[in-house]
C-alpha positions as CSV (number, residue, x, y, z in Angstrom):
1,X,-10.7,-15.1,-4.7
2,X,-8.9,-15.6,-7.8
3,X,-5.6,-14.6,-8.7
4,X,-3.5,-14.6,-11.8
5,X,0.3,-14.9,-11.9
6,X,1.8,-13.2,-15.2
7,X,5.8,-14.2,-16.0
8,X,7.7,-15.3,-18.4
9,X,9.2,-17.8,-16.6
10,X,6.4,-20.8,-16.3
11,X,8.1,-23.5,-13.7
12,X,8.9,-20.5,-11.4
13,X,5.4,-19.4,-11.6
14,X,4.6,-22.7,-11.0
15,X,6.7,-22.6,-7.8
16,X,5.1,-19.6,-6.2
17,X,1.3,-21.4,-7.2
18,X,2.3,-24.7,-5.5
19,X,3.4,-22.1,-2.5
20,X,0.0,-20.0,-2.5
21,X,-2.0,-23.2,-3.1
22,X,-1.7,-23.5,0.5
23,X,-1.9,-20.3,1.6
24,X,-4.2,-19.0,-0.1
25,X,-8.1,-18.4,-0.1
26,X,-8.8,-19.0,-3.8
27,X,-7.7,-19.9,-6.9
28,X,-4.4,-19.5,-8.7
29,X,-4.0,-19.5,-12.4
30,X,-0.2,-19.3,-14.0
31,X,-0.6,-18.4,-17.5
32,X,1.8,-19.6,-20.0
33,X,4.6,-17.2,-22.1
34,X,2.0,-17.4,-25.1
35,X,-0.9,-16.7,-23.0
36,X,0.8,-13.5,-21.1
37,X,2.1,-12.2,-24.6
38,X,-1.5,-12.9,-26.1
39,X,-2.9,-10.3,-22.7
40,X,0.0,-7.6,-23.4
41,X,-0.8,-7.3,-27.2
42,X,-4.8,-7.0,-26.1
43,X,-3.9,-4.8,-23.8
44,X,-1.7,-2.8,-26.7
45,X,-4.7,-2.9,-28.8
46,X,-7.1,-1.6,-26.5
47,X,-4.5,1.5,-25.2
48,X,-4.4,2.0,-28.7
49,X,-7.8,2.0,-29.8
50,X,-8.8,4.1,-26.2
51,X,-6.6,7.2,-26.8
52,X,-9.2,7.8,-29.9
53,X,-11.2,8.8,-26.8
54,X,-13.8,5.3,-27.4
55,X,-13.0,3.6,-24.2
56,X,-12.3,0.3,-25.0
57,X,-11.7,-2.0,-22.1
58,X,-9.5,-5.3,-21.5
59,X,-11.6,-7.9,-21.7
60,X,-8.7,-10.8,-20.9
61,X,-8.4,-10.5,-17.5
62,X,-12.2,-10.3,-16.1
63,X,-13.2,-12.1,-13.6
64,X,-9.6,-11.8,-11.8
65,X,-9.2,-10.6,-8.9
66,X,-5.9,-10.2,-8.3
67,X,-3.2,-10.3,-10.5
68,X,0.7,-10.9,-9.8
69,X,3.0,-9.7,-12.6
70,X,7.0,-10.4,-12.4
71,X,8.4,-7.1,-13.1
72,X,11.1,-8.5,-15.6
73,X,9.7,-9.6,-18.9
74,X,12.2,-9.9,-21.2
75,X,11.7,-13.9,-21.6
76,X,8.4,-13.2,-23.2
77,X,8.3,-13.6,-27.4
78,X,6.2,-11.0,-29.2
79,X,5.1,-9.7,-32.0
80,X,6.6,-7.1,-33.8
81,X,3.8,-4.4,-33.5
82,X,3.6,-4.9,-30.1
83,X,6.6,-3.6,-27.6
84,X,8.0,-5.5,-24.8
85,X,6.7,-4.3,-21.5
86,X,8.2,-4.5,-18.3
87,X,5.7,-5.5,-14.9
88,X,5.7,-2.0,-14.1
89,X,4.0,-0.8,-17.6
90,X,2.1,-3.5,-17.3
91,X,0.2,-3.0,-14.2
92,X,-0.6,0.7,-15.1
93,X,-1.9,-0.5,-18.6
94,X,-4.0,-3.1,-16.5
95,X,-5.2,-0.3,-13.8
96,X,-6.1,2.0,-16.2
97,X,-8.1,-0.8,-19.1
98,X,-9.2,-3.3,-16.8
99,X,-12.1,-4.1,-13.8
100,X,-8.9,-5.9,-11.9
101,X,-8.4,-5.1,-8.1
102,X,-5.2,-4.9,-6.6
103,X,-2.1,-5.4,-8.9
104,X,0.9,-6.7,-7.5
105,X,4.7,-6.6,-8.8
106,X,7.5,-9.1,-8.1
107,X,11.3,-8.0,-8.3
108,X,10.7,-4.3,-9.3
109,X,13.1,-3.7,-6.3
110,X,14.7,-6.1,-5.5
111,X,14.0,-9.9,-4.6
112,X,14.4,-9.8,-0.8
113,X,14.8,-5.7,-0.3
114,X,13.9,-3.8,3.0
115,X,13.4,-0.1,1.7
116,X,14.7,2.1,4.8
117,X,13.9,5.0,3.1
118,X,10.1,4.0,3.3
119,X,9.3,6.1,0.2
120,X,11.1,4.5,-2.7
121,X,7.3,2.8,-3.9
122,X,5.7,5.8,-3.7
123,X,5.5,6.7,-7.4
124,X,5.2,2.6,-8.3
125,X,2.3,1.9,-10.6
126,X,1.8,-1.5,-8.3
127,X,-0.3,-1.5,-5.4
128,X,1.9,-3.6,-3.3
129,X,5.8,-4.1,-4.2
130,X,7.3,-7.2,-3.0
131,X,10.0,-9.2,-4.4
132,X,10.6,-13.2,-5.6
133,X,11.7,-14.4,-1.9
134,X,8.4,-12.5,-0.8
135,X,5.5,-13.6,-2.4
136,X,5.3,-16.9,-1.1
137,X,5.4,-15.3,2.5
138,X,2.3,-16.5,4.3
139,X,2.7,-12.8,6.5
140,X,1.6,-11.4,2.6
141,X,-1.8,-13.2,3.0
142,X,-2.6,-12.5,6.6
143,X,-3.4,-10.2,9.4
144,X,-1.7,-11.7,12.1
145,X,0.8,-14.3,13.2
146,X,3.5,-12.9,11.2
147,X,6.9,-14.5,11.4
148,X,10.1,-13.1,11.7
149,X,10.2,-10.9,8.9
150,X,7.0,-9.6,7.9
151,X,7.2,-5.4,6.7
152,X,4.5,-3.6,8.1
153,X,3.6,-2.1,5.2
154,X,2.4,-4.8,3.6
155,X,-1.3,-5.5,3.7
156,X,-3.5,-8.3,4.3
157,X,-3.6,-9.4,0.4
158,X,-7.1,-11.9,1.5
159,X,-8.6,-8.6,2.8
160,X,-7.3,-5.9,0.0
161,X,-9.8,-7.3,-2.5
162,X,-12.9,-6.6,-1.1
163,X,-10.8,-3.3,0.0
164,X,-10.2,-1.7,-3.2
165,X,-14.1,-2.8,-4.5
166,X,-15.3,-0.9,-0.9
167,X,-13.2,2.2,-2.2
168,X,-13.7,2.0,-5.6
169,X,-17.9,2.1,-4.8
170,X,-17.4,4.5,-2.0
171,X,-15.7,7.0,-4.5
172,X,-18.2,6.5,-6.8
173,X,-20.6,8.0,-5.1
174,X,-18.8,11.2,-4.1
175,X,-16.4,11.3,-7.9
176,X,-17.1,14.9,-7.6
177,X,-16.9,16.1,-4.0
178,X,-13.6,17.3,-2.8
179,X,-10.9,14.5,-1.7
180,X,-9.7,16.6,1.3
181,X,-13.0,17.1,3.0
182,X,-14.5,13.5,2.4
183,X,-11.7,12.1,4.2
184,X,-12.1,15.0,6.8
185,X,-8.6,16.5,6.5
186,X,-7.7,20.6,6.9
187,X,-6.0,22.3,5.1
188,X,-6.0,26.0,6.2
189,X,-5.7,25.9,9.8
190,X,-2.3,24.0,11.2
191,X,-4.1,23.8,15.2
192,X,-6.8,21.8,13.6
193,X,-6.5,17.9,14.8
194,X,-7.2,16.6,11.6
195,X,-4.5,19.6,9.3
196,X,-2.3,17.7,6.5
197,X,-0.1,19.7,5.3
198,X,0.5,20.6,1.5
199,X,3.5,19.3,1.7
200,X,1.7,16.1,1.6
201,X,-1.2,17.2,0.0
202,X,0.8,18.1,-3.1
203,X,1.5,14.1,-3.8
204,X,-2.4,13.9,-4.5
205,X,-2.3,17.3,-6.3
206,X,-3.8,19.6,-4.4
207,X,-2.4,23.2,-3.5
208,X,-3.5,26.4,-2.1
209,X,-5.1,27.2,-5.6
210,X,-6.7,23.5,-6.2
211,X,-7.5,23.1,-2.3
212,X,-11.2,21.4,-3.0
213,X,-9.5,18.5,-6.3
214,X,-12.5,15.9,-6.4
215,X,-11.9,12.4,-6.5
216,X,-12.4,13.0,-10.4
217,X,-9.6,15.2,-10.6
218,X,-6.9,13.2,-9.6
219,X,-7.5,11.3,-12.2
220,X,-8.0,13.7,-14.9
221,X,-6.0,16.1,-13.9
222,X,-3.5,13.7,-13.1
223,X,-0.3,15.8,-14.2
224,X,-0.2,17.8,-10.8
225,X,0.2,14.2,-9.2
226,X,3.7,13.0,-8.1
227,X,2.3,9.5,-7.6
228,X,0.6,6.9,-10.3
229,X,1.1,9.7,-13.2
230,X,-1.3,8.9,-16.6
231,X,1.2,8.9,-19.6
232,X,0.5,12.4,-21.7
233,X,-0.6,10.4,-24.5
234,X,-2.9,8.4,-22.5
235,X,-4.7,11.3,-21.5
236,X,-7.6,11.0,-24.0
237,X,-8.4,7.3,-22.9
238,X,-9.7,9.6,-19.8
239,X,-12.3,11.2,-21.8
240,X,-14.1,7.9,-22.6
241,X,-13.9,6.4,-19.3
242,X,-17.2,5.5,-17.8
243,X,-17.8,6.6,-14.1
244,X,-17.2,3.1,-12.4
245,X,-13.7,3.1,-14.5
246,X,-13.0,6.5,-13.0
247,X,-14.2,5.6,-9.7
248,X,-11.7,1.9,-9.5
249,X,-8.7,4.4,-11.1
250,X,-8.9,6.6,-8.3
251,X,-9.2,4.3,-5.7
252,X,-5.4,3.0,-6.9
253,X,-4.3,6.3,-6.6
254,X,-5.9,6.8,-3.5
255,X,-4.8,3.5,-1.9
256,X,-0.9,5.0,-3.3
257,X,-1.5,8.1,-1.5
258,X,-2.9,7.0,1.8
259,X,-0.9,3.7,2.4
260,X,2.2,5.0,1.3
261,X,2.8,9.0,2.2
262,X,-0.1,9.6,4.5
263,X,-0.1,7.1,7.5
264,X,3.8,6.5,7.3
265,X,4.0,9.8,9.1
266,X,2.1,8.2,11.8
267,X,0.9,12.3,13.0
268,X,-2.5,13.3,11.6
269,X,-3.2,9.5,11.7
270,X,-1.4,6.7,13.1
271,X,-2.0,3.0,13.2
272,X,-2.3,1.1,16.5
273,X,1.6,0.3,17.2
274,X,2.8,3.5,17.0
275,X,-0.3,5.2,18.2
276,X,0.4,3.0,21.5
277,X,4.0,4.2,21.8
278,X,3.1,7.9,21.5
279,X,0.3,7.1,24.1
280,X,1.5,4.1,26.3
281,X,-0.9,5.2,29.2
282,X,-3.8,4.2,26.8
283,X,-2.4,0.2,26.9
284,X,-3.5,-2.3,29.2
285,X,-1.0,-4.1,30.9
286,X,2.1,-1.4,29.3
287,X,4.5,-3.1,31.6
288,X,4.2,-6.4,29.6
289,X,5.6,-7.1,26.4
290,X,2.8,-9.2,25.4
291,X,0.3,-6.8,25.3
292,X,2.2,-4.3,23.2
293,X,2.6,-7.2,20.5
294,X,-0.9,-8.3,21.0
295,X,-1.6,-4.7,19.0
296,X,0.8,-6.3,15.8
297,X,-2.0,-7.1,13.7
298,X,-4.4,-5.3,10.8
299,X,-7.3,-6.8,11.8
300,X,-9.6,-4.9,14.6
301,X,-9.0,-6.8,17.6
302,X,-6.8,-5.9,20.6
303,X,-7.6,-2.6,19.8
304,X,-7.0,-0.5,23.3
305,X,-10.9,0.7,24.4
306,X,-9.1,4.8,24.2
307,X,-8.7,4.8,20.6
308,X,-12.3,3.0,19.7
309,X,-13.6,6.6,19.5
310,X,-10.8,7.8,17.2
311,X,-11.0,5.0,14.4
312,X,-11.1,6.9,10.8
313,X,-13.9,5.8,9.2
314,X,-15.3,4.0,6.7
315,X,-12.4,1.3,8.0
316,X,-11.8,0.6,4.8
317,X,-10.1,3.7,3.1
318,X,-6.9,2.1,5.3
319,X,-5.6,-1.2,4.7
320,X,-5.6,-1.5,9.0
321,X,-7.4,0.3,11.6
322,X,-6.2,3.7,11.7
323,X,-6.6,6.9,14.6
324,X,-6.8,10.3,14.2
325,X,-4.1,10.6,16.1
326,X,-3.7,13.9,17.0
327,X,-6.7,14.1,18.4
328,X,-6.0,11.4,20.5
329,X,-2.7,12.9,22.0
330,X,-5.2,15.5,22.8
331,X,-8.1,14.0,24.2
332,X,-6.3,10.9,26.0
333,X,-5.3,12.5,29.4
334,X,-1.9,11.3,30.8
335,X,-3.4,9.8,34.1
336,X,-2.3,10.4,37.6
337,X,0.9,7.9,38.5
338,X,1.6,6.5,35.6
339,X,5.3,6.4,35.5
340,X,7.7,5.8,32.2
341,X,10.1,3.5,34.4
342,X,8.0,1.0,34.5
343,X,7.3,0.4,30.9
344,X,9.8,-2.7,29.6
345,X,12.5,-0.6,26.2
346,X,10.6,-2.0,23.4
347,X,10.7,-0.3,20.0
348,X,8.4,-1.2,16.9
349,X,10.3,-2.2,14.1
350,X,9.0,-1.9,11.0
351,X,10.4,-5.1,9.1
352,X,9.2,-7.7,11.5
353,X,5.7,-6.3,12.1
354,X,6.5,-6.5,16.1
355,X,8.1,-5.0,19.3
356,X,11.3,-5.8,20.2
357,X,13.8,-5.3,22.9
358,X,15.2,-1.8,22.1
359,X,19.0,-3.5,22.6
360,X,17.7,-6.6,19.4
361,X,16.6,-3.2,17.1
362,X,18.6,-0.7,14.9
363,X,17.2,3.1,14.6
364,X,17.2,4.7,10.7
365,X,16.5,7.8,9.5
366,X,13.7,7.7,7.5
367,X,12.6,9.6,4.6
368,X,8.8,10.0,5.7
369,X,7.4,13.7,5.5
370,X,7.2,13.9,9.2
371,X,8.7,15.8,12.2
372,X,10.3,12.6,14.0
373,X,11.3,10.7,11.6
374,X,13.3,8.1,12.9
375,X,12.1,4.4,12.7
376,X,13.7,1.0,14.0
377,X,14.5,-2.5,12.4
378,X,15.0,-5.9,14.1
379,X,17.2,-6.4,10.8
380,X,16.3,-10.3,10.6
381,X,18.5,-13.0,9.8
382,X,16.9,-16.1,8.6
383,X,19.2,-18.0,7.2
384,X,16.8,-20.5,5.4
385,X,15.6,-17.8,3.5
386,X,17.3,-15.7,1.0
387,X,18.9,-12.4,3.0
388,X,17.0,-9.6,3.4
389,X,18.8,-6.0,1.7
390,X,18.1,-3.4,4.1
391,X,19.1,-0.4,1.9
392,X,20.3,1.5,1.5
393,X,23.0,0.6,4.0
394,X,24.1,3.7,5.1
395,X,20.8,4.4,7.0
396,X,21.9,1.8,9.5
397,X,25.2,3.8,9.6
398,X,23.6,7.2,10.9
């Protein structure tokens, strides 16, 4: 794997190399103020020259496969046809002109922020949002073994890469079959197992009169989106996209929509943890703490044998294995004397990846599009790390 870092500031890029140097599966390259200035006015140029509707591509960054861009630029020096950009800009210049995979950006919220509102990426151009005291975190770059703080929401960054290429060819192949029905969601009937509601729907753009949008049309007709939206002016670069372009920009908005507004929910589909404490009956050994943080992990092992049979496929369209879970509340029968008493007051909080004693958590309100939508926090204190900013505050107030 290799991996770009884009800042203005070149010791602290340095820092965060010497960090992933030994975390990391690959290569990291730290390009210089010039150099990242040189990429944003190519990247200008070819925005520029792609709104004639001649789709021309960034050539700067090939052979990259992931690329880490501070969100503030303002250091950088450049030329006066060319406007600053911030990391934000950036990345959705990047997405939409380049064969890059996943794009992350540093200190866009924050640089050691816990969002209790679980939504506030949702309409970030990045495909992962992390901040400065973050990106050195080894629990960014693995699937397991996480350490005390460690937000479940982050993906394995080693396994995203040969994600978003799985995606990106998968849509290619169906670009003009409907979204809803290749993933096997409902939309008309609310008993069905596997019915999303338009409520959630909607962020993809799709509605009651746009029911069967292909995996072309959320690009193209991108202005019904509420997530990753194309730039009006930008909208002719679409016309000259070839199909694999297409295919790798819908895959981003994709990965927005189902890693950030679908599985949050945790109702249609559900991840292991929470599946387990809708269903503890289906766990092994629920009376020991162990095996509940035994299911902490993105990779497919520990899975409980009752959900094998649920697991969405391809794997791959989720960042972690992921249930229909519905179906599962309905086809996993509570068995005969299995009593609640017995099962130790763990909750699964969200910022350190694990189960903890419900007395060591905090309960928030949420803003996930979900009928329960309260979630817990250990609220970690490390104190040889930066603090973590759980906001907002008042969430752990309520």
């Amino acid at each position: 794997m290799k991996i770009l870092i884009l800042d203005d500031e070149t010791p602290r890029a340095n820092g965060w190399k010497l960090s992933l140097d030994n975390i990391v599966q690959g290569d990291v390259t730290v390009y210089s103020p010039t150099q990242v200035s040189s990429v944003i006015s190519e990247l200008h140029t070819a925005r520029l020259e792609s709104r004639s509707g001649v789709f021309t591509p960034l050539k700067a960054l090939d052979g990259f496969d992931l690329i880490i861009i501070d969100y503030d630029l303002l250091g950088l020096e450049m030329a006066a046809p060319t406007a600053w950009a911030t990391g934000a800009e950036l990345a959705y210049s990047i997405r939409l002109l380049s064969e890059v995979g996943p794009i992350v950006v540093v200190n866009q919220f924050g640089t050691n922020a816990f969002d209790l509102t679980m939504r506030r990426g949702v309409s970030s151009y990045a495909d992962v949002d992390v901040g400065s005291a973050q990106i050195e975190s080894p629990g960014l770059w693995q699937s397991h073994g996480f350490g005390s703080y460690r937000p479940w929401h982050w993906p394995d960054l080693h396994r995203e890469v040969r994600r978003f290429t799985q995606l990106q060819e998968y849509i290619l192949e169906r670009l003009d079959q409907p979204v809803m029905k290749s993933l096997g969601f409902e939309l008309e009937d609310p008993d069905a197992f596997n019915y999303i509601s338009y409520e959630i729907a909607a962020f993809l753009g799709a509605s009651q009169q746009n029911k069967n949008i292909t995996f072309r049309d959320i690009v193209r007709n991108n202005d019904g989106l509420r997530l990753f939206n194309i730039l009006e002016k930008d909208s002719k670069i679409l016309d000259g996209f070839p199909d694999t372009q297409m295919a790798r920009v819908s895959a981003a908005i994709l990965i927005h929509w189902l890693e950030k507004v679908v599985l949050p929910t945790q109702e249609v589909v559900a991840d292991a943890p929470h599946l387990a404490a809708q269903l503890p009956w289906a766990l092994e050994d629920a009376v020991k703490p162990t095996a509940w943080n035994s299911l902490c992990r993105l990779d497919s092992e520990n899975i409980p044998p009752p959900f094998l049979s649920f697991t969405i496929e391809p794997e791959f369209l989720y960042s972690r294995p992921v249930f229909w879970a519905e179906k599962a509340r309905r086809e996993i029968t509570f068995p005969e004397g299995f009593t609640f008493a017995e099962l130790p007051p763990l909750q699964f909080c969200e910022d350190s990846s694990s189960f903890e004693p419900e007395e060591n958590a905090s309960s928030f309100p949420s803003d996930v599009i979900a009928f329960d939508k309260k979630r817990w926090v250990k609220v970690v204190k490390n104190h040889e790390l930066p603090a973590v900013n759980y906001e907002p505050q008042s969430y752990l107030l309520m």
